[in-house]
C-alpha positions as CSV (number, residue, x, y, z in Angstrom):
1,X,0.0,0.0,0.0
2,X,1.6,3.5,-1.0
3,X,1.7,6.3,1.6
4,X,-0.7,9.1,0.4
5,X,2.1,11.9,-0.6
6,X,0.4,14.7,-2.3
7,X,1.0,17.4,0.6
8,X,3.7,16.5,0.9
9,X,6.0,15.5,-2.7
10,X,7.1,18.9,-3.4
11,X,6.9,20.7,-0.4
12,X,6.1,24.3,0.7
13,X,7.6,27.5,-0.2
14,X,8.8,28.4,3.0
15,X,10.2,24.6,3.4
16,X,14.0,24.5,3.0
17,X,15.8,21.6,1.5
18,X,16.3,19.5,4.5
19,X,12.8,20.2,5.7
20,X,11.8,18.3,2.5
21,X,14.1,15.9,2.6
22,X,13.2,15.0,6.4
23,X,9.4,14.5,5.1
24,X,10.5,12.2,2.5
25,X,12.4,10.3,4.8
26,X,9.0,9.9,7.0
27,X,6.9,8.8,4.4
28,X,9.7,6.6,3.0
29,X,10.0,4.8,6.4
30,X,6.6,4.8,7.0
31,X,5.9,3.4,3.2
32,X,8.7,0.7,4.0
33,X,6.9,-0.7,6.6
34,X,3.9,-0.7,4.9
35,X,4.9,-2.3,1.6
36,X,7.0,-5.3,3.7
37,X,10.6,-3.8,2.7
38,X,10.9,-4.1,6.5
39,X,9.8,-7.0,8.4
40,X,10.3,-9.9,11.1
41,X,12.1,-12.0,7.7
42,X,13.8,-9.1,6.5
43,X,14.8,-6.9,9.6
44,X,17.3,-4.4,7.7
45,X,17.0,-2.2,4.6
46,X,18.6,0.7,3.3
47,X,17.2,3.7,1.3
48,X,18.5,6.3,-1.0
49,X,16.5,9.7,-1.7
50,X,16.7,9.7,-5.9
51,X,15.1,13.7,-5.6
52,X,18.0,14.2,-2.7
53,X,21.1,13.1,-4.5
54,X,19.5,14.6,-7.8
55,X,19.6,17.9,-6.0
56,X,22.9,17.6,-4.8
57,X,24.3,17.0,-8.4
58,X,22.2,19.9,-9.2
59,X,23.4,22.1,-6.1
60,X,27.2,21.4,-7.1
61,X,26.9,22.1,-11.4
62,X,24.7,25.4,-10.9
63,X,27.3,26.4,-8.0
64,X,29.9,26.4,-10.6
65,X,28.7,27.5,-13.1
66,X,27.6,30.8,-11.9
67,X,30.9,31.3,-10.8
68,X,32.9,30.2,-13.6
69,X,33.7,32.8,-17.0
70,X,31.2,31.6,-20.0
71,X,32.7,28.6,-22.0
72,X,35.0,26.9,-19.4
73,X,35.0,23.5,-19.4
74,X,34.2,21.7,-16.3
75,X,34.3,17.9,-15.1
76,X,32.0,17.3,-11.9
77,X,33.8,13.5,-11.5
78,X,31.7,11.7,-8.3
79,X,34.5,9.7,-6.7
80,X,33.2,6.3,-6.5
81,X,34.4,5.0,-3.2
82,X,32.0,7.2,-1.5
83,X,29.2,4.9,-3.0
84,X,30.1,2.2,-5.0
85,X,26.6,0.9,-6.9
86,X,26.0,1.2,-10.4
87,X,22.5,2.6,-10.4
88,X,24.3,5.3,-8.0
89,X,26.5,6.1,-10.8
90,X,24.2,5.9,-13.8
91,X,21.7,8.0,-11.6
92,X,24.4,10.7,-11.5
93,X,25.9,10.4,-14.7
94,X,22.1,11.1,-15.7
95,X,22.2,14.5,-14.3
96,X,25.9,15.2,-16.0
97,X,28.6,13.6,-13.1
98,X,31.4,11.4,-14.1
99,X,33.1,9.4,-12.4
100,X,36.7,9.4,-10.3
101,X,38.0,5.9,-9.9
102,X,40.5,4.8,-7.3
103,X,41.2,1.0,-8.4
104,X,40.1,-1.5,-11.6
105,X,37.4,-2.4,-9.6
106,X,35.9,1.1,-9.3
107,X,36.6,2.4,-13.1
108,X,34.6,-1.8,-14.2
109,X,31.8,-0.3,-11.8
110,X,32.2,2.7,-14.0
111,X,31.9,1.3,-17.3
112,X,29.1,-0.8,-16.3
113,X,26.8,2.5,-15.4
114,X,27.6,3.7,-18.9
115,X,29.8,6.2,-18.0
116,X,32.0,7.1,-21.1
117,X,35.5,7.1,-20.5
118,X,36.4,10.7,-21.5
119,X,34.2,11.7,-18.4
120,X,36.5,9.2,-16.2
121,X,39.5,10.7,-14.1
122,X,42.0,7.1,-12.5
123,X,43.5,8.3,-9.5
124,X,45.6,5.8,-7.4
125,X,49.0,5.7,-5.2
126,X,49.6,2.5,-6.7
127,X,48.6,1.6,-10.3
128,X,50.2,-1.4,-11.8
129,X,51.5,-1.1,-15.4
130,X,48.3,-3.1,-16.6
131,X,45.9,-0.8,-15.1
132,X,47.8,2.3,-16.7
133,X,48.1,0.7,-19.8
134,X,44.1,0.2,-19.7
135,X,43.5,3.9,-19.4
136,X,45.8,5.1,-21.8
137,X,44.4,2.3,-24.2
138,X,40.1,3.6,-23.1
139,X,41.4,7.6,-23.2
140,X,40.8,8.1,-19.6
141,X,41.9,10.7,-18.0
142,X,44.6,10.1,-15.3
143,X,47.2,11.5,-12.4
144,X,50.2,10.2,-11.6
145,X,51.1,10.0,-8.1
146,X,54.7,10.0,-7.8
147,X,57.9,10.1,-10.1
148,X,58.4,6.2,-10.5
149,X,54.4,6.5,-11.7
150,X,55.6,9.1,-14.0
151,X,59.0,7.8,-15.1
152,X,56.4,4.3,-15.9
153,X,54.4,6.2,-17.9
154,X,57.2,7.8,-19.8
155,X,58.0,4.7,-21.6
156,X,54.1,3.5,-22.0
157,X,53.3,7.1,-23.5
158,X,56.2,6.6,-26.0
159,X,55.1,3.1,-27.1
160,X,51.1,3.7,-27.6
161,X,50.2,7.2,-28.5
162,X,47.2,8.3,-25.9
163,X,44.3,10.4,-25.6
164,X,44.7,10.5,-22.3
165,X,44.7,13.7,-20.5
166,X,47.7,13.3,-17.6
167,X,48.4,15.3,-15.3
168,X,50.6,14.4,-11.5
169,X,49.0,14.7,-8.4
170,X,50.2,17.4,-5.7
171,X,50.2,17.3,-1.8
172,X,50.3,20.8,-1.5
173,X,51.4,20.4,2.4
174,X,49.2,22.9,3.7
175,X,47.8,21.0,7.0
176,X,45.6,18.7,8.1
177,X,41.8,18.6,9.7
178,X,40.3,17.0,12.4
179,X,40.3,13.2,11.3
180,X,44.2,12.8,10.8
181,X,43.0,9.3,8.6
182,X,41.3,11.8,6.3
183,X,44.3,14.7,6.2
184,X,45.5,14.4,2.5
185,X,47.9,17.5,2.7
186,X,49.8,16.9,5.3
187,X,53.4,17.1,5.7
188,X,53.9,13.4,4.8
189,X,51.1,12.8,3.4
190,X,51.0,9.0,0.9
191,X,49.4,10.7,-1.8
192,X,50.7,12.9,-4.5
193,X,54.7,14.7,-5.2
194,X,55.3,16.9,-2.1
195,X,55.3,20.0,-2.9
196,X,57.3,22.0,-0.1
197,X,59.7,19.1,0.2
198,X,63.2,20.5,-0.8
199,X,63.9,20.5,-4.4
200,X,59.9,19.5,-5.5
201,X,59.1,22.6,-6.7
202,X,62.0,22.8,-9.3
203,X,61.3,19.4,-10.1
204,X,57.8,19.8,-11.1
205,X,58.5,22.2,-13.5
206,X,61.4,20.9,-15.1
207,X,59.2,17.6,-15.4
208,X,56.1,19.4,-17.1
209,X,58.7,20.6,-19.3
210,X,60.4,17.6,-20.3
211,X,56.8,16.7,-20.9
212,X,54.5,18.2,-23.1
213,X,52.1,15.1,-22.8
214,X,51.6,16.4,-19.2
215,X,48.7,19.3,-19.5
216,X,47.4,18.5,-15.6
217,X,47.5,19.1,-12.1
218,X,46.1,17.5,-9.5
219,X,44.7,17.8,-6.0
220,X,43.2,17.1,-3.1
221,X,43.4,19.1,0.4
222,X,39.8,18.6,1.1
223,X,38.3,15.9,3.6
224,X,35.7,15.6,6.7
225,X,37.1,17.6,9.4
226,X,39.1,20.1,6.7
227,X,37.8,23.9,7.2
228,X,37.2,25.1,3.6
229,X,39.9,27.5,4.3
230,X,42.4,25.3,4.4
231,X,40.5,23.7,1.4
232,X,41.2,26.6,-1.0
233,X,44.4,27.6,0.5
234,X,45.7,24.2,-1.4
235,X,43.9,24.9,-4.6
236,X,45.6,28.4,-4.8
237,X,49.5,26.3,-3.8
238,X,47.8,24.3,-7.4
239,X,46.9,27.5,-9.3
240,X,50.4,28.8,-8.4
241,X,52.2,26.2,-10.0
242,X,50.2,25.8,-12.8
243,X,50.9,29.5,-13.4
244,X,54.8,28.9,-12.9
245,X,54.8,26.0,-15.0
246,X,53.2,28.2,-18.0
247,X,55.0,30.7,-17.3
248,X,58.0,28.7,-17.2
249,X,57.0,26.6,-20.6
250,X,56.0,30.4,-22.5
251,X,52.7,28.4,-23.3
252,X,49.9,26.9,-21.7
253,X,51.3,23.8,-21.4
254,X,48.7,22.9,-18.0
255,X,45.1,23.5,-19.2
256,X,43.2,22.1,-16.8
257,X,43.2,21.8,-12.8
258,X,41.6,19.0,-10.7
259,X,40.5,20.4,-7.7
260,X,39.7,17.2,-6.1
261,X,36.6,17.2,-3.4
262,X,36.4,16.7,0.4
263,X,33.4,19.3,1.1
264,X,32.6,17.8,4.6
265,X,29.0,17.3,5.7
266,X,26.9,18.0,8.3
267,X,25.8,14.9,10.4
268,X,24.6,16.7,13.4
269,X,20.8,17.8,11.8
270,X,19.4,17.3,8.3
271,X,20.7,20.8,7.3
272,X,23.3,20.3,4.3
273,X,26.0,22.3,5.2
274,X,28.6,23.7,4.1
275,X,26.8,24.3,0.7
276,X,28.9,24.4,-2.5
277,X,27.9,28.1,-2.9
278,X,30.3,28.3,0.5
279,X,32.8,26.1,-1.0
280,X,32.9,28.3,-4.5
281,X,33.2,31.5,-2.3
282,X,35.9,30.1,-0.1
283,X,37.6,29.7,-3.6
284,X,36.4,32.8,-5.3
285,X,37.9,34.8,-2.3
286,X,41.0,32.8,-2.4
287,X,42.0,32.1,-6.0
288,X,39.8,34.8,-7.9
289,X,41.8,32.9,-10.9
290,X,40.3,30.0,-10.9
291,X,37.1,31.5,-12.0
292,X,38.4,33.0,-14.9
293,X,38.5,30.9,-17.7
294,X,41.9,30.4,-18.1
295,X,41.7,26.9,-17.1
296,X,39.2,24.1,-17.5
297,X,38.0,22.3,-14.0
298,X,37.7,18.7,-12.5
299,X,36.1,18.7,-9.2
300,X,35.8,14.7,-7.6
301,X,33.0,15.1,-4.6
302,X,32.1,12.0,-3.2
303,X,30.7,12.0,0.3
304,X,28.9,15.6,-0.4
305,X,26.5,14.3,-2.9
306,X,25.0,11.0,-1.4
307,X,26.1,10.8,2.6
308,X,22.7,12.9,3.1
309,X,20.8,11.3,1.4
310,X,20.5,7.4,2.8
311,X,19.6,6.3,5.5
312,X,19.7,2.4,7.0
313,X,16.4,1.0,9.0
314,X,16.7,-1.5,11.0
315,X,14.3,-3.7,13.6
316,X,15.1,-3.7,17.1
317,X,15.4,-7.7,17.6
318,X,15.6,-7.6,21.8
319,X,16.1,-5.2,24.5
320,X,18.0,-5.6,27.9
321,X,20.1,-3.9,30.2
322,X,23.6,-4.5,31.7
323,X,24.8,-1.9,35.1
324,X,21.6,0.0,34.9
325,X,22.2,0.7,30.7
326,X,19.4,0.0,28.5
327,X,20.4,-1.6,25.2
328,X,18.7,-2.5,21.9
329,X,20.6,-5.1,19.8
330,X,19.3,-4.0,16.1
331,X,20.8,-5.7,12.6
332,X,22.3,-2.5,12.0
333,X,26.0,-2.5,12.9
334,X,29.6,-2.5,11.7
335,X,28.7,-3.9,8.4
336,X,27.5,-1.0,7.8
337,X,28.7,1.8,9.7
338,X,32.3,0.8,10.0
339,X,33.9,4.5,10.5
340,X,31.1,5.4,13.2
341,X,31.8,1.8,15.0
342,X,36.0,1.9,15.3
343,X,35.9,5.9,15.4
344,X,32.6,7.0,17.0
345,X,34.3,10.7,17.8
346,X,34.7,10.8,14.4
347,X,32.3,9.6,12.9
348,X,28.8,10.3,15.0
349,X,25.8,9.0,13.3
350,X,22.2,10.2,14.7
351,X,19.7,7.9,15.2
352,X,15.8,8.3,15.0
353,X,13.4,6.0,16.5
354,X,10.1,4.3,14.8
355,X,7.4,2.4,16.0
356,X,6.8,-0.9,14.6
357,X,4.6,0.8,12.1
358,X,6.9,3.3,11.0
359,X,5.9,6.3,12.9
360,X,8.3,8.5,14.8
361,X,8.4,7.5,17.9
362,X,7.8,9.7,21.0
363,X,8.5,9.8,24.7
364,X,11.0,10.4,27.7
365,X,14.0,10.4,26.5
366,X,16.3,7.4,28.1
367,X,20.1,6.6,27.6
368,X,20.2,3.9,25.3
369,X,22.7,1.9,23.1
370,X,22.1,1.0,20.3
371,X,24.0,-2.3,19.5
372,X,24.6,-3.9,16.1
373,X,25.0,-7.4,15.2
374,X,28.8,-8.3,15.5
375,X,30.0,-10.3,18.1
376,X,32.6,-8.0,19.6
377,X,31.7,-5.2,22.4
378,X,32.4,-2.5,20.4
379,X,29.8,-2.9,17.5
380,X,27.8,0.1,18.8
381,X,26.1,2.6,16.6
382,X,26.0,4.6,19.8
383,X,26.4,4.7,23.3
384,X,24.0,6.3,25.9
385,X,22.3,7.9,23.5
386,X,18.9,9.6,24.7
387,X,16.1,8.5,22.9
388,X,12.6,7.3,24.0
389,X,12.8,3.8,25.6
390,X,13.5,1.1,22.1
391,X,11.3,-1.9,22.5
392,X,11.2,-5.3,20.2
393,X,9.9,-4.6,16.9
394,X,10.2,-1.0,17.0
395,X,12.6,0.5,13.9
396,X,15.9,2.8,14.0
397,X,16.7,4.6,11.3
398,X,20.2,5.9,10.5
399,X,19.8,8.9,8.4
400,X,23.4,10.5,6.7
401,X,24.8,7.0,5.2
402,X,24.3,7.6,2.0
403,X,28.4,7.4,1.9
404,X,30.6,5.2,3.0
405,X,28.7,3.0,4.9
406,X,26.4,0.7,3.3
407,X,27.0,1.1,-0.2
408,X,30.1,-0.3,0.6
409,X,29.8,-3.1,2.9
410,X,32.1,-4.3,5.5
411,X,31.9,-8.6,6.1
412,X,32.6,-8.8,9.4
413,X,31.4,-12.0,10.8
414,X,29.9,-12.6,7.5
415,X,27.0,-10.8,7.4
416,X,25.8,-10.4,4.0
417,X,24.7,-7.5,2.5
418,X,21.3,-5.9,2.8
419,X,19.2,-4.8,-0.4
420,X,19.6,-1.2,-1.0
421,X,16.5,0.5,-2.5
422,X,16.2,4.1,-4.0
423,X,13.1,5.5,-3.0
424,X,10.7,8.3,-4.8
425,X,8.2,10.4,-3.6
426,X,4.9,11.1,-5.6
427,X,1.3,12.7,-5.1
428,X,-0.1,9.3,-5.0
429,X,2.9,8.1,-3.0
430,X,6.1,6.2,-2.2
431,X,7.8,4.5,-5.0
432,X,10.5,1.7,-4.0
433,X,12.7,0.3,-7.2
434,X,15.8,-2.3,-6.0
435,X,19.2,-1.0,-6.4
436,X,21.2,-3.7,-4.8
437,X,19.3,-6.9,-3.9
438,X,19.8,-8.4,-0.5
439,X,23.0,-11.0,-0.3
440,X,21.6,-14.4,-0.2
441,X,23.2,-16.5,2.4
442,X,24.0,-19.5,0.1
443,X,26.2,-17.0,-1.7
444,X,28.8,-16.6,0.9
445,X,30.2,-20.0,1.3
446,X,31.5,-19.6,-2.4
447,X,33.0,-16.3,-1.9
448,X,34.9,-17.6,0.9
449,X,36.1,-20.9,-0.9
450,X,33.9,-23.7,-0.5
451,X,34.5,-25.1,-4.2
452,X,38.2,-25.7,-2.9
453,X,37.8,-27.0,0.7
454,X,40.4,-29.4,1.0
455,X,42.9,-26.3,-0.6
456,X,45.2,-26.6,3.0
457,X,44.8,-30.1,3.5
């Protein structure tokens, strides 16, 4: 049965975006419960907003483009990692994304969502020669991390003409942010040729120059826990080279700057800030360049565009207490929330209570953890949190893991994967289409070798 929607589809005028957005989420839950996505056989699903990521996309190109001088040519790549499904991908690509790959697996996911390979950026600390090759025989567009990468490439380039664009990746050492995991321009940082290291600099240039394949550079300062200060302080360290490079060749030799991604998000309320209007400000005040036309853009936002926009659900199988602390062990757990589990400082996730029927649920608010699945202490979602008392069958939602979490499943005590299902709201209601089915349990045994049992024998 669909949940009557018509008030509440589009929303009002004097609704913001995460106002809608929260409404959608009700009536998705709500409409879960009510057309068996949720139930005693299948105690977890998880949900994407289509309308919520579509906006995102949308919230990121218009950002840009008002910004940028008519006629500049501009790349919005969604890094994959952040949510690793093909209908994720396609559904972007349909509103004008590509795609930045990390891995072979990630630019095959790629391909699959019909993303064409011109729209495809491989970055990676550690491509093999086969996976290099592969790009440079598709035409996609890639950034070499270091100089072995680049010296490899050297001969590759030389035996089969490319397409390609190329460019090498920077660590612009300007500092890290609050999650040092995250902090891709730090001092010694894995990723990219360090820029303030001595000698780099000089190096750089005399390598674009040696070079004239090489019409790129690359970075990315941006993460969770990054100010967007310290964001656009490394894309004007980029802007500076590529402008002493040119300089440096008399031509413009670097056409293009990838700018990377790393807006953070918001996981404290449904409110999606910082918005990319803030991020293209942070810029605009810091590299008025940029904006000029001069060069074309690559921006690779992962987490930004989807992390609002899931959400997991989840029965409450029991409740119990231990010293005085009430606990509800749900099917929601590490599997899915793997950053929030082993880093719950980092990584905080709220969580909203349902009744059994997919109403919020109301009452005194008690501390409360909310357990997952795993066996091992820590598999806690969170810990004396204050919610009204959780009983069996009630729901928990997880709202904000539309990244990172369940798209790309963790199989810790071999739990398989739940089905992931986009979700659309309508006047005449709630309309559910699969995106990953559910993982059925005769499948693991083969992905852990059961057709070669007697291997160590």
């Amino acid at each position: 049965m669909a949940v009557d929607a018509h008030a509440h589809a589009a929303g009002g005028s004097a609704e913001d975006g995460s106002e809608r957005s929260a409404r959608r989420r009700d009536l998705a839950v709500r409409a879960a419960v009510e057309q068996g996505l949720i139930d005693e056989d299948a105690p977890l699903v998880c949900l994407l907003d289509t309308a919520g990521i579509r906006a995102s996309a949308a919230a990121l190109t218009g950002a840009f483009a008002r910004a940028l001088a008519p006629g500049t040519p501009v790349l919005h790549a969604f890094a994959v990692k952040a949510a690793p499904l093909v209908p994720v991908l396609r559904l972007l690509a349909d509103t004008g994304l590509g795609c930045e790959v990390a891995s072979p697996g990630e630019l095959a996911l790629a391909r699959a969502a019909g993303v064409a390979p011109e729209r495809i950026v491989l970055d990676s600390p550690a491509k093999t020669a086969a996976e290099l090759r592969e790009a440079l025989a598709l035409g996609v567009a890639l950034n070499a991390d270091n100089r072995q990468e680049l010296e490899r490439l050297d001969t590759l380039v030389a035996t089969a003409p490319t397409t390609s664009p190329i460019g090498v990746r920077i660590n612009t050492q300007t500092g890290a942010g609050t999650i040092d995991a995250l902090s891709t321009a730090t001092a010694t940082s894995k990723f990219g040729i360090a820029l303030r290291d001595p000698g780099a600099r000089e190096w750089l240039v005399r390598a674009y120059l040696d070079r004239p394949w090489l019409t790129r550079l690359h970075t990315h300062s941006g993460s969770q826990g990054v100010p967007l200060a310290l964001i656009a302080e490394g894309v004007r360290e980029l802007y500076a080279l590529a402008e002493e490079i040119n300089a440096a060749a008399g031509r413009r030799q670097v056409d293009t700057l990838d700018i990377g991604g790393g807006l953070p998000v918001n996981f404290a309320s449904d409110a999606a800030t910082p918005t990319y209007e803030d991020y293209v400000s942070a810029l605009r005040s810091a590299v008025p360049g940029l904006f000029s036309g001069a060069y074309g853009l690559v921006t690779e936002f992962g987490r930004s565009l989807t992390a609002k926009h899931g959400l997991v659900l989840s029965r409450v199988e029991y409740t119990k207490t231990a010293g005085g602390r009430a606990i509800a062990l749900t099917h929601a757990g590490v599997q899915l929330a793997t950053r929030t589990v082993y880093a719950p400082a980092a990584w905080p996730l709220r969580i909203l209570p349902y009744s059994p029927k997919g109403t919020p649920l109301t009452g005194p608010p008690v501390a409360q953890d909310i357990a997952g699945p795993a066996c091992f202490a820590g598999d806690l979602l969170a810990a004396a949190r204050e919610l009204p008392l959780l009983a069996p069958g009630d729901l928990v939602c997880v709202p904000d893991t539309g990244a990172y979490a369940f798209t790309a499943h963790y199989g810790y005590n071999s739990l398989p994967r739940p089905a992931v299902h986009g979700y659309t709201v309508t006047p005449s209601g709630v309309r559910f289409t699969l995106a990953r089915p559910a993982q059925p349990i005769p499948s693991i045994p083969p992905e852990a070798g059961a057709s070669t049992p007697d291997a160590l024998l």
